[in-house]
Every structure is written in C-alpha cells, then in structure tokens.
Phi, psi and omega in degrees: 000143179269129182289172161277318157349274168334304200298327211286328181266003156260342188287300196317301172306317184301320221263310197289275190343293176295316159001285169297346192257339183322087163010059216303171210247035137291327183254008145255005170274319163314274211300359189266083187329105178323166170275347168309299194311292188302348210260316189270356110357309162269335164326289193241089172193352167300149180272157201277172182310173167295141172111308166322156168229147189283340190283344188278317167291338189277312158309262188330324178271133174309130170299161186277149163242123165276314142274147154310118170321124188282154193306129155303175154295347166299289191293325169307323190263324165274031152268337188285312190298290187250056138277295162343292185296337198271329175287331195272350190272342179283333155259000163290264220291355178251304195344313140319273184345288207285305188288311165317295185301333187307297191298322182283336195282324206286278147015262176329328178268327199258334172022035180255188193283297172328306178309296189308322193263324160274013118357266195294302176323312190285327175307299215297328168295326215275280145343306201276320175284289200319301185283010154299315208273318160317289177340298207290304188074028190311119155312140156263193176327131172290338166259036194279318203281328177248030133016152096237020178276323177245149210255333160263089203284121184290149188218054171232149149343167167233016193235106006254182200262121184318317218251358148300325173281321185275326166294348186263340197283307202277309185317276227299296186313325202253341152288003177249333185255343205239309201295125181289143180296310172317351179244356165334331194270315235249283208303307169336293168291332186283320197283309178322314221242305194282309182312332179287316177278305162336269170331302126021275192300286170354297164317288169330301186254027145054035157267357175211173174252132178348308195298297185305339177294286267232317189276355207254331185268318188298312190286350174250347153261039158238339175266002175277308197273019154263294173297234193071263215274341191259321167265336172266345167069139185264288194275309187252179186268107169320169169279326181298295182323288181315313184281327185313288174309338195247009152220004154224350170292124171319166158262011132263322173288314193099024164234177205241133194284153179298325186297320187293335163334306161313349194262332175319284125011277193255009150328302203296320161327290199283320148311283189308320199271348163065062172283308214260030162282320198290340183292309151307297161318326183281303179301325154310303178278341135339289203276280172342288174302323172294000000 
C-alpha cells in the first residue's frame, strides 16, 4: 500500500517536473489559428457556384491550411529556455526567504533538542561564511557592478558563497538529523534540485563565480556531516545535543516554548538577513551625498 505521505511527495515532485518542462503560452498561441488563416478557412469551405462540380473545384483550389505552421525546433527550445530562466530567477531571488521561513516552520512544529541544535548549527555556518569572506576577500564577478538586474548590490566578497553554504549545511543537516530514512531519497533529490536552480540564478547574474559556488557548497556539506557527527552524535549523544537538552528543553515535555521562538526570529534577522551589508550600503551612500 502507498502511503499519503508517498503519494504527496510524488504528485509533488510530478508538479516541479511538468513545471520545468512546460511551454510558455507563446507556444500555445502558436498552435492557435490567426485570424488570417481563419478568414481563409471560411473562403475555401464555400460552397461552389450553381452549375459547378466539387471534382473541379477540388483541383482548382489551393489545399486548406487549418493551422499556422508550428514553432521550429530552434524556436521551441527557446522558449522552453526562458521558461527555464523565469523560473530559475523566481527561486534565486526568493530562496533566503523560502528557505528561513522553511527552517523556522521546522523549527516551530518539531520544537525538540535536535531541531534546535541543528538550528544552532546552521547560525555557527552561517557566521563561519561571512568571516570566510572577510578573510579571503575574494572579488566578485566584474559584471556584477554593471547589472542591472540586481538592485541591492553586495559590496562583501564572494569567496565562498553564503548562500551555497547555507542551503548545502541545512539540506545535508536535515536529511541526516530531521528526515525518516525512507523518504531520504525522495527528500534528497528535492532539496538538490531547488538548491541547484537557486544557485544558478547566482551564477547567472554574475553575483559568485562557479568557483565560489562550488566552493561554498563543498564547505556547507562538510560542516553539516561535522556538526552530525560531533554535535548531534552518531553512536552515542553529542555534547552540543546534551547541553540543548540539559538547558532549553523541558525534562517532561522534551521541548523548548513556543515564547523561545523570538530569539530565532531575531538571530535570523541579524544573520541571515544580511543587515549589515544594508548597513554598509547605507553609510556608503551616506558618505557619498556628503
């Protein structure tokens, strides 16, 4: 028997799939007779003169075209292509959003000593990319500045990319601490697939260079299967995992109140949220107008 669990993550899966493959309503506009077509369509569907034989008329009239000659192949993948681009710039530019509220919703439901330390796992990466980024000071792309597609421009380094770390540190984390093994594969390839087209989009708009990606994803699923194995503990119970339980968990519920929820809420902010590049940007132009 399939579970509803099961069914939900394949309908699910089914829906991203037709999605990516999906047309642009240009190419059902195609397929749609002009009014030129139709106008000639009712022409020659008249009925012949008095007198007339349909074998004469039948020789003499130019065969019916019922449609417009359908899109080449050329023209089909590009449309298939910025379907693609429309889609990948609509989860690039959400993806922080999307991904923060996911973890907090996670958070917020499960509200046990794991969740909570991989939580904490995820700040200490999170933290851990910025003063990378200081360190290295890596430039980013040079066609970044003459953009125009992104409108808050990073004026931090790009090596390595936050935000390649924090999607490979919380997917890598949450199939190894939160996900029952039987749906790992399924959840695995889901989270895989949105992090990849995210990431994209990144690439795409010239804000990190593969390199900075690729390095940035390697460094947050190596700090995922460290914390695991060192704060959540494999065979026996990590020390981070032990102090979570022996100071914020109840010892009767096994959870942590709903009221601690705030402190997440403004971490997340102040990490996540990349105050203080805006903070930077604001004094820069501050300086500037001065």
């Amino acid at each position: 028997h399939i579970s509803t669990d099961n069914m939900m993550v394949t309908a699910f899966l089914l829906l991203i799939s037709i999605a990516l493959n999906l047309p642009s309503a240009t190419a059902f506009a195609a397929a749609r007779p002009s009014s030129s077509t139709r106008a000639v369509i009712s022409e020659r569907l008249s009925y012949a003169p008095a007198g007339g034989s349909w074998k004469r008329n039948a020789r003499t009239a130019p065969s019916i075209q019922l449609f417009d000659q359908p899109p080449s192949q050329s023209e089909s993948a590009s449309m298939t292509s910025n379907a693609f681009d429309q889609i990948t710039t609509g989860i690039g530019k959400t993806a922080s959003t999307v991904v923060s509220v996911s973890f907090f919703i996670l958070l917020a439901y499960q509200r046990d000593a794991v969740i909570l330390t991989l939580w904490l796992g995820s700040i200490l990466n999170a933290v851990f990319s910025k003063v990378a980024k200081k360190v290295l000071n890596h430039e980013r792309p040079a066609e970044l500045q003459n953009s125009d597609k992104v409108k808050l421009k990073p004026s931090d380094g790009g090596m390595p990319s936050s935000h390649a770390m924090s999607l490979s540190f919380i997917g890598t984390s949450i199939l190894g601490g939160v996900v029952p093994a039987e749906y790992s594969l399924i959840a695995g390839l889901t989270m895989a697939s949105y992090s990849a087209i995210a990431l994209r989009y990144r690439v795409r708009d010239h804000l990190h260079t593969k390199l900075q990606v690729a390095v940035g994803f390697v460094l947050g699923v190596g700090n995922a299967l460290a914390w695991l194995k060192f704060g959540i503990g494999s065979s026996e119970q990590g020390p981070v995992l032990s102090w979570v339980q022996d100071y914020f968990v109840s010892a009767e519920t096994g959870l942590f109140p709903y009221s601690a929820l705030a402190v997440p809420v403004v971490v997340g902010i102040l990490v996540v949220g990349s105050v203080e590049r805006r903070i930077a940007l604001w004094a820069t132009n501050r300086r500037k107008k001065n």
